[in-house]
C-alpha positions as CSV (number, residue, x, y, z in Angstrom):
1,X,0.0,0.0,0.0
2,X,2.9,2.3,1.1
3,X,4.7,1.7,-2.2
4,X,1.2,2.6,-4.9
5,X,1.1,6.1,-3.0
6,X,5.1,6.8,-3.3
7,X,4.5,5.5,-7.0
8,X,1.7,7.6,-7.5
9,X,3.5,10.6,-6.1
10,X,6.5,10.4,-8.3
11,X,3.7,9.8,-11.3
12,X,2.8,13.0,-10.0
13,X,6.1,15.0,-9.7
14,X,7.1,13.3,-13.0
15,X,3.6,15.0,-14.6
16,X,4.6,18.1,-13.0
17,X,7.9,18.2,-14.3
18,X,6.7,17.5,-18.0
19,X,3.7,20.1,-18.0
20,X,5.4,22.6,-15.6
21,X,6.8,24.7,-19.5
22,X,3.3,24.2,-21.0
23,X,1.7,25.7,-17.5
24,X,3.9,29.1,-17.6
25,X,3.9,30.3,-20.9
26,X,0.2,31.4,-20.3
27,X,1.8,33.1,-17.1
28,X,4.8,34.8,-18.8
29,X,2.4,36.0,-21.8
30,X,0.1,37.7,-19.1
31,X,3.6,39.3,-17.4
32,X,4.3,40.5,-20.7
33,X,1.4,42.2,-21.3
34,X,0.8,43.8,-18.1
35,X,3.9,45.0,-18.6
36,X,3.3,46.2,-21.5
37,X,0.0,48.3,-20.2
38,X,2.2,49.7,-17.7
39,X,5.0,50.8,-19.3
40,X,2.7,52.4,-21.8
41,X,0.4,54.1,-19.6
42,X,3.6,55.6,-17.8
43,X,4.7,56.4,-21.3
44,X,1.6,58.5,-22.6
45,X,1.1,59.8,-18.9
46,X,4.6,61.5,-19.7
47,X,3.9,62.6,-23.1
48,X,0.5,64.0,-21.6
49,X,2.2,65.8,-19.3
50,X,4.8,67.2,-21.9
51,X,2.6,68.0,-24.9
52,X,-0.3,69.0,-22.9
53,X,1.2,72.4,-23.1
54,X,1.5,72.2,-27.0
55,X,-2.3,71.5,-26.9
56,X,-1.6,67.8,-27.6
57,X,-3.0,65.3,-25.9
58,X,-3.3,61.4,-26.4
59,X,-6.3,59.6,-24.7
60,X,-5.3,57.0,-22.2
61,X,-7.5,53.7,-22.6
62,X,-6.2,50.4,-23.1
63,X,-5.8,50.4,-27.0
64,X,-3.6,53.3,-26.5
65,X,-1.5,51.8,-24.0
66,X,-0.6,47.9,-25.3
67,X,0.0,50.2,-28.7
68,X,2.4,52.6,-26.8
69,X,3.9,49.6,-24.4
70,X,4.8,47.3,-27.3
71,X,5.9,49.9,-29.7
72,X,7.4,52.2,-26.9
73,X,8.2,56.2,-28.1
74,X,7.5,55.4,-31.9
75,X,4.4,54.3,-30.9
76,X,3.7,57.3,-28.8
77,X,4.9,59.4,-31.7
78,X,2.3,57.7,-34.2
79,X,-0.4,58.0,-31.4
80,X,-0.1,62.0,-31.0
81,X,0.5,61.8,-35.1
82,X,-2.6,60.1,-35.9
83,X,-4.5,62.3,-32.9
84,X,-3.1,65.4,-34.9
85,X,-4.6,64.0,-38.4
86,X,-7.8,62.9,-37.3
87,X,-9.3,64.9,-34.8
């Protein structure tokens, strides 16, 4: 009896060990993208702050901030751009 639970508890380490990569890439894409949000709403809260004076001013929503996170200060550029050209 002793032995079917250690064997069933390696079974289960052994599981663990093979699924444990499959288990955090769902976990690093959601780090990624909250890190993503962040540095981007940091980056338009900035540019806010800075253009707000030139009358320029991007809104801050979620769109606006994956776009600015992943593409960083081009993305910010091409955010205040395309505010400029469309509104």
């Amino acid at each position: 009896m002793e032995w079917k639970i250690a064997l069933i508890c390696l079974a289960g380490l052994f599981g663990l060990l093979l699924m444990g990569p499959f288990m955090l890439k769902p976990l690093k894409l959601v780090y990624h993208l909250a890190s993503y949000f962040v540095i981007g709403g940091v980056l338009l809260y900035v540019s806010n702050f800075l253009l707000s004076q030139a009358g320029l001013r991007v809104a801050i929503n979620p769109v606006t901030m994956l776009t600015a996170g992943v593409l960083q200060v081009p993305g910010v550029i091409l955010l205040a751009v395309l505010r400029h050209i469309f509104v």
